[in-house]
C-alpha positions as CSV (number, residue, x, y, z in Angstrom):
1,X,120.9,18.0,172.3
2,X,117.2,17.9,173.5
3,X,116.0,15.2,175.3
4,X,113.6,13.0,173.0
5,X,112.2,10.6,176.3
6,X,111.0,13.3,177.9
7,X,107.3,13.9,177.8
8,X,107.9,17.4,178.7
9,X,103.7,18.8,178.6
10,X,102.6,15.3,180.2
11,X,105.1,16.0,183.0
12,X,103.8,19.7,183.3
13,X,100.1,17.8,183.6
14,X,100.9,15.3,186.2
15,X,102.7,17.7,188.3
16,X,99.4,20.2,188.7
17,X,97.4,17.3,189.1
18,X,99.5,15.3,191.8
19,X,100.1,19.3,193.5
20,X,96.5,18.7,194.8
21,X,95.1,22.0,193.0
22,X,91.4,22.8,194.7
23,X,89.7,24.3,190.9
24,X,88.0,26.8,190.4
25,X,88.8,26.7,186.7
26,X,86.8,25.4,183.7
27,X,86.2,22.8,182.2
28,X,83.4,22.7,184.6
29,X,83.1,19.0,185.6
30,X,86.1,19.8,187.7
31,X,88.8,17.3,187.0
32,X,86.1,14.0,187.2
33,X,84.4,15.4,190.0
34,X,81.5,16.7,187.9
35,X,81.3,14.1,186.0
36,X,78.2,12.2,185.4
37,X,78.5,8.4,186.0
38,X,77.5,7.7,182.5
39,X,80.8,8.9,181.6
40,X,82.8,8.5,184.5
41,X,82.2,4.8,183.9
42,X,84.0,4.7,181.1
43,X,86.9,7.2,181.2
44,X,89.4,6.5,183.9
45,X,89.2,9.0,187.2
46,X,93.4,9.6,186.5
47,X,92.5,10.3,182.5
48,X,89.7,13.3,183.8
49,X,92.2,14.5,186.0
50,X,94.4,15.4,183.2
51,X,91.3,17.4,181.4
52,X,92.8,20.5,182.3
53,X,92.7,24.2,181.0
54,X,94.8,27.1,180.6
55,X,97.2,27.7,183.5
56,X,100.3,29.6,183.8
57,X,102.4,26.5,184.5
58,X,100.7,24.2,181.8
59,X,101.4,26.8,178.8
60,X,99.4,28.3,176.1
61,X,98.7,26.5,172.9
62,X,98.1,29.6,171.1
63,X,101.3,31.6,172.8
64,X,103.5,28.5,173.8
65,X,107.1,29.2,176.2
66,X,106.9,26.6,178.7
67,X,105.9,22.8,178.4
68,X,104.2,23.2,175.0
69,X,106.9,25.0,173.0
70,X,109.1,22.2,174.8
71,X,106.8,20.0,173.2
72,X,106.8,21.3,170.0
73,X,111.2,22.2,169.7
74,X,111.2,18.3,170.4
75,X,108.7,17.5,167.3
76,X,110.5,20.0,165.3
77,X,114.1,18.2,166.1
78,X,112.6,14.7,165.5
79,X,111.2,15.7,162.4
80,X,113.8,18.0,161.1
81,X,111.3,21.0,160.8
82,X,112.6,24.4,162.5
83,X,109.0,25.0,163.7
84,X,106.8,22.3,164.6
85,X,103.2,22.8,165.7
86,X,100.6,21.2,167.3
87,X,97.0,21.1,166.1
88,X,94.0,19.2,167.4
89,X,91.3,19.9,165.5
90,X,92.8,17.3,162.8
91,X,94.9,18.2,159.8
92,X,92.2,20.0,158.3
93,X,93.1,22.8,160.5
94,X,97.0,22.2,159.6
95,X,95.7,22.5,155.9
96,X,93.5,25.6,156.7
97,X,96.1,27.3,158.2
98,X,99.0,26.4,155.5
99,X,96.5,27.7,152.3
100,X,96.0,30.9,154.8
101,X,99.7,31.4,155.2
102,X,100.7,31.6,151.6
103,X,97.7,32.6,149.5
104,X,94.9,35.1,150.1
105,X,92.2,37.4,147.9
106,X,92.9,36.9,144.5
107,X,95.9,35.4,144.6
108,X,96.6,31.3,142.8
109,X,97.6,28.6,144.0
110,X,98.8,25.3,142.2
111,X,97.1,22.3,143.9
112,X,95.8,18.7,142.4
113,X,92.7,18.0,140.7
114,X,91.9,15.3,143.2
115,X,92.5,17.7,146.6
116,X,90.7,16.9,149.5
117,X,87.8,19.0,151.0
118,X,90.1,20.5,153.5
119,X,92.0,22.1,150.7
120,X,88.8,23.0,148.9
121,X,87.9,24.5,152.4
122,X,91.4,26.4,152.9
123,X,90.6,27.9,149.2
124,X,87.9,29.5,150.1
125,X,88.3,30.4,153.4
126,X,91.3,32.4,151.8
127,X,89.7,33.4,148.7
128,X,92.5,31.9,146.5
129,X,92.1,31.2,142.9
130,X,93.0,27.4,142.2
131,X,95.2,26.9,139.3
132,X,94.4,22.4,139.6
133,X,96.5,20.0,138.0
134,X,95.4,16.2,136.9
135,X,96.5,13.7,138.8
136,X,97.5,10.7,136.8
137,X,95.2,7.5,137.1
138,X,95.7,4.0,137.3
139,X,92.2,2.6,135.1
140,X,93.2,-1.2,136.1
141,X,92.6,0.3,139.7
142,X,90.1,3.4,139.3
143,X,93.1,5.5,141.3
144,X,94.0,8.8,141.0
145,X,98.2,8.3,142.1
146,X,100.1,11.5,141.7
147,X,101.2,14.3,140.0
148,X,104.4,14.3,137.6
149,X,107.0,16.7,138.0
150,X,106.1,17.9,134.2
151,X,102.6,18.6,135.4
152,X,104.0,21.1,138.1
153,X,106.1,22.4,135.7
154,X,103.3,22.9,133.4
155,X,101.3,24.3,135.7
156,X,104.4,26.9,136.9
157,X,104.8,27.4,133.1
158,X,101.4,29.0,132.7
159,X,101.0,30.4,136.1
160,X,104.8,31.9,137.2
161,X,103.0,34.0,139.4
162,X,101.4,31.4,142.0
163,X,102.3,31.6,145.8
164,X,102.6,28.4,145.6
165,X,102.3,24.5,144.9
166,X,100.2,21.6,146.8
167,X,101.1,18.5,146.6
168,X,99.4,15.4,148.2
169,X,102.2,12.8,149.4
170,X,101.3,10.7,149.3
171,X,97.8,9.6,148.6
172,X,95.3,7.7,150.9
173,X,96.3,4.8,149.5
174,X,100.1,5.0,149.9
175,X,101.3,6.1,146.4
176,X,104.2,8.9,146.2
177,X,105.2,11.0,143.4
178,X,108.7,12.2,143.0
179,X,108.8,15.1,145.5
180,X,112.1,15.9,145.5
181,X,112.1,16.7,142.1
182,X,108.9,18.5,142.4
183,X,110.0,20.6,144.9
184,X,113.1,21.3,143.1
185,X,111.0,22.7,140.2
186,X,109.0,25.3,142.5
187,X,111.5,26.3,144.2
188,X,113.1,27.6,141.2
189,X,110.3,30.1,141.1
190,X,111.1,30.9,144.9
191,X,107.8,29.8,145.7
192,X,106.9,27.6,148.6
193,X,105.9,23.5,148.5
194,X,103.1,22.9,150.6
195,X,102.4,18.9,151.0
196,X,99.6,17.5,152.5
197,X,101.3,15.0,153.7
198,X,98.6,13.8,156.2
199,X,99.1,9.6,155.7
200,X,103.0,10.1,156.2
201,X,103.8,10.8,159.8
202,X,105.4,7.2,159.5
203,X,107.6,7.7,156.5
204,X,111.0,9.2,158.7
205,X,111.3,5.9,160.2
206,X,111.7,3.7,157.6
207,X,113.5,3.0,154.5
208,X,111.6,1.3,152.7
209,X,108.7,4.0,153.2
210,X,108.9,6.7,150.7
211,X,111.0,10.1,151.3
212,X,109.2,12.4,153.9
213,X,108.1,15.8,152.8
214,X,110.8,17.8,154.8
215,X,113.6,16.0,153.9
216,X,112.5,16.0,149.8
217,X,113.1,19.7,150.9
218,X,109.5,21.1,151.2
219,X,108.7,24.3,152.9
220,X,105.5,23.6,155.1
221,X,104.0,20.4,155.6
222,X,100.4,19.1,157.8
223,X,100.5,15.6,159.4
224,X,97.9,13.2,160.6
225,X,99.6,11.5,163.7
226,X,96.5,10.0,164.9
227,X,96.2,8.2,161.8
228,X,99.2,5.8,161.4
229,X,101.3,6.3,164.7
230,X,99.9,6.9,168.6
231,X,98.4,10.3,168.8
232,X,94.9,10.4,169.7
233,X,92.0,11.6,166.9
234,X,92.2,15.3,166.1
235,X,95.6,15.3,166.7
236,X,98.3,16.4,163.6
237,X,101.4,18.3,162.9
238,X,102.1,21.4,161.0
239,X,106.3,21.5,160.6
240,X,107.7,24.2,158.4
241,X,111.8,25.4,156.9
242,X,111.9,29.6,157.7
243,X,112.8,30.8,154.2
244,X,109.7,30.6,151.6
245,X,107.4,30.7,154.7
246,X,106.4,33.2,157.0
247,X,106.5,32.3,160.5
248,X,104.7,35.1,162.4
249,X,102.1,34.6,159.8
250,X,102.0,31.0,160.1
251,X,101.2,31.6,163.8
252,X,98.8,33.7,163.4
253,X,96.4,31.5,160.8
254,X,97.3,28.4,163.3
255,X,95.6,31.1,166.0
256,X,92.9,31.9,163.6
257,X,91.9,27.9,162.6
258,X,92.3,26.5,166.4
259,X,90.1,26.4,169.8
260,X,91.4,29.0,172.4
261,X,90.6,26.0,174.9
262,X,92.6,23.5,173.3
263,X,92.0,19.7,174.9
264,X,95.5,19.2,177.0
265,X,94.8,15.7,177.3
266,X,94.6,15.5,172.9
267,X,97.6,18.3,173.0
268,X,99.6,15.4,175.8
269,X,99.0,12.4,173.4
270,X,100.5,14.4,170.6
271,X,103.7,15.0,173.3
272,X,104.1,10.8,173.8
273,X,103.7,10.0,170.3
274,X,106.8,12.1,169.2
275,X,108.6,10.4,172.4
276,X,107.2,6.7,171.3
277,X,108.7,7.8,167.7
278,X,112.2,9.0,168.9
279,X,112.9,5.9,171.2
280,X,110.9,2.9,169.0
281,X,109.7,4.7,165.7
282,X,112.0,2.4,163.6
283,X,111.6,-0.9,165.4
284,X,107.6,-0.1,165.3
285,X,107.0,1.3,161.9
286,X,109.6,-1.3,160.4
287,X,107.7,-4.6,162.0
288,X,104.6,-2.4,160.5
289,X,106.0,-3.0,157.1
290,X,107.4,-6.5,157.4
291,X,103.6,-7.3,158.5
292,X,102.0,-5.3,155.6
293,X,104.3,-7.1,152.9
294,X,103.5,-10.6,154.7
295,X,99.4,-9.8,154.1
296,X,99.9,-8.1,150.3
297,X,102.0,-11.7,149.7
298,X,99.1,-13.8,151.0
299,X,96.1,-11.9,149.6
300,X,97.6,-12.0,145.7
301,X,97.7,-15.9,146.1
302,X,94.1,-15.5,146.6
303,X,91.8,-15.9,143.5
304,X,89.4,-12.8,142.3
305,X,91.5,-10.4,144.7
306,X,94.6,-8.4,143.7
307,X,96.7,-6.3,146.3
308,X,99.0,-3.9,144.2
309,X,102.3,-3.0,145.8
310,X,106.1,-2.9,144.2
311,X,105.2,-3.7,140.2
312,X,103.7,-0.1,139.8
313,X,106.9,1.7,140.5
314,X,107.6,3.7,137.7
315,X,104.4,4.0,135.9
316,X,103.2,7.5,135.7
317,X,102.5,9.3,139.2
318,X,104.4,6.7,141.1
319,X,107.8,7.2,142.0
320,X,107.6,5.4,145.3
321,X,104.8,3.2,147.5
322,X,103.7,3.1,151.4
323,X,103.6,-0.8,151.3
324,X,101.4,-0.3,155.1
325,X,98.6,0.9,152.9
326,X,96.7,-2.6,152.1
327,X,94.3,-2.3,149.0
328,X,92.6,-5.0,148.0
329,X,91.0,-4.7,144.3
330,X,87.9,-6.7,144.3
331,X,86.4,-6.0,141.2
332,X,87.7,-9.9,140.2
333,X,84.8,-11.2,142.2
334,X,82.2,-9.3,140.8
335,X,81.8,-7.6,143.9
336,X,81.8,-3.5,144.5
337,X,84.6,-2.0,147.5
338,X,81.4,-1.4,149.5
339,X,79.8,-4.4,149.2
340,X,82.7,-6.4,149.9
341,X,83.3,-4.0,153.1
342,X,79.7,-4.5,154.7
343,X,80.3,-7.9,154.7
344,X,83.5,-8.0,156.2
345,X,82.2,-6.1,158.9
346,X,78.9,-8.0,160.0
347,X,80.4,-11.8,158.8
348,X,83.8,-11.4,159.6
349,X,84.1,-8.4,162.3
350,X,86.9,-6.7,160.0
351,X,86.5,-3.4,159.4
352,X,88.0,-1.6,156.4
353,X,89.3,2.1,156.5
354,X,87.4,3.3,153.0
355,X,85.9,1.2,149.9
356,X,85.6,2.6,146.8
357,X,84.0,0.9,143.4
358,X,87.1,-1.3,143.1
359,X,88.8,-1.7,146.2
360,X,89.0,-2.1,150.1
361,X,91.7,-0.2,151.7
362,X,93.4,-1.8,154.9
363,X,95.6,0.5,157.2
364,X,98.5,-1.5,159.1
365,X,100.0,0.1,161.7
366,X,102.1,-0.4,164.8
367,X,99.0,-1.3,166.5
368,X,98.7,-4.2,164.8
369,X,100.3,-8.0,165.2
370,X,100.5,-11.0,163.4
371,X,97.2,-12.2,165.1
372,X,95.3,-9.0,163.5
373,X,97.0,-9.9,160.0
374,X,96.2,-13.4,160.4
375,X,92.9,-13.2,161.1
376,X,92.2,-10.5,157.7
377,X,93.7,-12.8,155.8
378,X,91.4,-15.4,156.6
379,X,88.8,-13.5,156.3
380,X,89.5,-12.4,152.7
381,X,90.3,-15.7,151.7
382,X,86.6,-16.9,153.3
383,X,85.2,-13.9,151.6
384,X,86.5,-14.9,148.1
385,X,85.8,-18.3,148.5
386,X,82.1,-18.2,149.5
387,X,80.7,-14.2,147.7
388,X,80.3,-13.8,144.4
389,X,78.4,-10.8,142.7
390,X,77.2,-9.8,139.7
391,X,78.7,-6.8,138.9
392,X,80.1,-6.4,135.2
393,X,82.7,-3.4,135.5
394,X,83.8,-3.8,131.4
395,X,81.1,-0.5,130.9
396,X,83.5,1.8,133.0
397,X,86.6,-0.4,131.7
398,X,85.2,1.2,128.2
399,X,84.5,5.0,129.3
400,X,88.1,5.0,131.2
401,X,90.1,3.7,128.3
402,X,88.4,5.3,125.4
403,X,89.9,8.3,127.0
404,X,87.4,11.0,125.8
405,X,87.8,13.4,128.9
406,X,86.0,16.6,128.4
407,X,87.7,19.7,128.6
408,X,88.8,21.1,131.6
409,X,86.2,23.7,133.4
410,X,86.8,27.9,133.3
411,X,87.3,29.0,136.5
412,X,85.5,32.2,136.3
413,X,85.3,33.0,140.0
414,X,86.8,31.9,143.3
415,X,85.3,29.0,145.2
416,X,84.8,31.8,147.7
417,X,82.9,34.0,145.8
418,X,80.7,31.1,144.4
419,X,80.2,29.5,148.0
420,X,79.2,32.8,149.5
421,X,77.1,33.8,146.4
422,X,73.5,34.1,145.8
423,X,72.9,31.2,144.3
424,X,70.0,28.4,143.6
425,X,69.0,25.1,142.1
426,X,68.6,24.4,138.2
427,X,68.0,21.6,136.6
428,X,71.5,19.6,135.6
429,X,70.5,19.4,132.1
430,X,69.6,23.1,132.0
431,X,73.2,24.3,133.5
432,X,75.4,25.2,130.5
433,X,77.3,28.2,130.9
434,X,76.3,28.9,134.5
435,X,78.5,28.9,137.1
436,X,78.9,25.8,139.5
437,X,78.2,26.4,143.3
438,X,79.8,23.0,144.4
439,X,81.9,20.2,143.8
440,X,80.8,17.2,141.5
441,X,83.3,14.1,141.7
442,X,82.8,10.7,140.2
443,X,84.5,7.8,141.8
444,X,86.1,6.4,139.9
445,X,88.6,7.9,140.2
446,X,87.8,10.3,142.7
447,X,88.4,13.8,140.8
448,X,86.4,16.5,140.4
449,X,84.3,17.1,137.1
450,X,83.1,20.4,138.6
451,X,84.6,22.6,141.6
452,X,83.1,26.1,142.9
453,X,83.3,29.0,140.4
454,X,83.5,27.0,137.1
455,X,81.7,27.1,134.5
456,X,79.4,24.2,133.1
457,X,79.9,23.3,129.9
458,X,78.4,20.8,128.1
459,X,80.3,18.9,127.5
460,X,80.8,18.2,130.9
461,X,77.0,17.6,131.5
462,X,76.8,15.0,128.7
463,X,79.8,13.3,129.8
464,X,78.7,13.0,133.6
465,X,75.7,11.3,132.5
466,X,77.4,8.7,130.5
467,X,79.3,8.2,134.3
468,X,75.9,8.4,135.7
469,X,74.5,5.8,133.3
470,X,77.4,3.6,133.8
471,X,76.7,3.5,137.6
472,X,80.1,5.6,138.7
473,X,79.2,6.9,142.2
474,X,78.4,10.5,142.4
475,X,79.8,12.4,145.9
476,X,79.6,16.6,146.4
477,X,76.3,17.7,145.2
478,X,73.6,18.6,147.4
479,X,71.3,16.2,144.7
480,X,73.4,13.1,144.6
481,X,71.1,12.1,141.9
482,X,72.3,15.4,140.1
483,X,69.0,15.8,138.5
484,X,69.8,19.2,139.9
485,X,73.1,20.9,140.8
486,X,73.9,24.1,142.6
487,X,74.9,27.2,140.7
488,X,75.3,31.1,141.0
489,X,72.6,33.2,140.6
């Protein structure tokens, strides 16, 4: 049985430090010594102690079999992975490095419509072919939630011979899609489930959070823990089953994505949050909820706002819900996401995680109390009580619902090759049948009318100026006007 108090790379730290090591070692400010006041000032003398590099008795990231791979065996057992890894240049790298691991030239991968840049970026650092599926949406919100088991098994149904699926789980704003049953469904092609599950390294520790990628039975799986429990910013988790996924590979492409000077101080926080999680995960992550329910129950008795929760079990794409993530439709007060958040920030001194067109999104977490509750409530209440806009949202209400969705883009060559093209600028009206060089998303919802390597249609240029016209906001293109839009030359 391994040890789950111990702090075993934090204890390798201290013990160089309190050993009274003279350095002649990088990082070159010489644990504080070097450091200019300015900075000094503000980051304890014990904390620059601790900014240490790589020495014999404080391990190797990159070739771990002392305090780090102690580390790491204990994330694994917490988490029920049997390989855990540490990564601190966020779970972008973690996403880079799964992609790298199971897909390279040529080869297709099954990933949502709606993926994040990182997995964009993973594509074509790879050169993978995506095979995307559409994510369901949720108009009433302007969400994209998740994708349906038949969808995968669509997708699998066309494409047998992907490496593998992608599944986000869940999404930013706390919606889960059936994963067991998902993965079940791949794995019957003896392909791998990769889940970006980078707004879940919370979910083991609660019941009433939904199912955690590893124990829905997926094969390799990237966490955020600096963005819901007590790791510092950077700081994630790749776990992975042996099986469907090759280790020595894995290793190599976390080599490939990550610093060779890793920060042990970022690498240390990543060691305590695993130990905060084994000793006080549960009490911490289930006060989290009970606080989270207790705002959702006092924001819906406010008028013009709307916090969904519970009553969208079951519609399509959501088979379970994070109730921590707060989002706060407020559309009802005439009022767009980032309107409403720039005035809870310089009125109120809240500050929201994202807005989109319709919504605010809140993150509780164990950092939080009942004072930090309190006081967002009240400030939402003030907020609805005394701001009022203008904004009519029945025009997108219409587009949405009348359902005439163009038809999916060709992809005619990989993201890769279209990044790394020759390629220029043409006007957007002029693009049919060129190939596009970027990514063109309208929120809402947040998916992708155009990704790298497809080919315009259009269709698809009519139909993004009807968004356009109806005042969706346009993020990807280089012209966020998209009088022009990048293509391949």
């Amino acid at each position: 049985m391994l040890d789950q108090k111990a702090v075993p790379l934090l204890a390798a730290m201290k013990g160089y430090v309190n050993d009274k090591v003279i350095p002649f070692h990088t990082p070159g400010h010489k644990m504080g010594k070097g450091m200019h006041q300015a900075l000094a000032e503000l980051v304890p003398p014990q904390t620059l102690a601790l900014d240490l590099a790589l020495m014999e008795e404080l391990d190797d990231l990159h070739e771990p079999h002392g305090p780090v791979k102690a580390a790491q065996d204990l994330a694994a057992d917490l988490y029920g992975a049997d390989h855990s890894y540490f990564v601190v240049n966020g779970t972008t790298g973690g996403i880079y490095a799964m992609i790298l691991t199971i897909a390279g030239p040529g080869d297709k991968i099954i990933v949502p419509r709606n993926a994040h840049r990182s997995i964009i970026g993973g594509i074509i650092l790879s050169g993978a072919i995506p095979v995307f599926m559409q994510p369901e949406v949720d108009n009433e919100l302007g969400l994209a939630m998740g994708v349906t088991p038949e969808t995968v098994a669509g997708a699998l149904e066309q494409h047998p011979e992907a490496k593998g699926v992608l599944v986000i789980n869940p999404t930013y704003y706390g919606v889960a899609t059936d994963l067991k049953k998902i993965v079940d469904i791949v794995h019957g092609y003896n392909i791998p489930v990769v889940v970006d599950e980078a707004h879940g390294p919370h979910l083991k520790f609660s019941d009433r959070l939904p199912i955690q990628a590893l124990d829905a039975g997926a094969d390799i799986v990237a966490q955020s823990t600096h963005k819901i429990i007590g790791a510092m910013t950077q700081c994630s988790l790749v776990h992975c089953r042996e099986g469907r996924i090759r280790v020595p590979r894995l290793k190599a492409m976390l080599q490939l994505v990550q610093s060779t000077s890793p920060n042990y101080i970022l690498l240390a926080s990543l060691d305590v949050a695993r130990m905060q999680m084994a000793t006080a995960g549960q009490t911490l992550i289930e006060r989290a909820v009970d606080l989270a329910n207790q705002a959702r129950q006092e924001i819906n008795k406010i008028p013009g706002l709307y916090c969904f929760g519970q009553e969208k079990l079951g519609k399509p794409g959501v088979h379970s819900f994070d109730p921590t993530k707060v989002t706060v439709t407020v559309k009802g007060l005439g009022l767009k996401g980032a309107e409403a958040e720039r005035i809870l920030r310089h009125q109120y001194k809240i500050q929201v995680e994202l807005s989109d067109v319709y919504n605010i999104l809140f993150l509780i977490t164990l950092g939080d109390s009942e004072r930090e509750v309190a006081a967002l409530v009240a400030a939402l209440r003030d907020l609805a009580a005394t701001h009022h806009g203008t904004r009519d949202f029945s025009d997108i209400h219409e587009i949405y619902l009348a359902g005439k969705y163009p038809q999916p883009p060709a992809q005619v060559i990989s993201p890769r090759e279209a990044l790394f093209g020759n390629t220029c600028m043409v006007p957007f009206q002029d693009a049919n049948g060129m190939i596009c060089a970027e990514i063109v998303t309208f929120y809402p919802p947040g998916i992708p009318m155009l990704c790298p390597g497809e080919r315009i249609t259009q269709e698809i240029i009519d139909y993004c100026h009807v968004l356009q016209n109806a005042g969706l906001h346009i993020s990807g293109p280089e012209d966020y006007l998209l009088k022009t839009i990048k293509v391949v030359d």
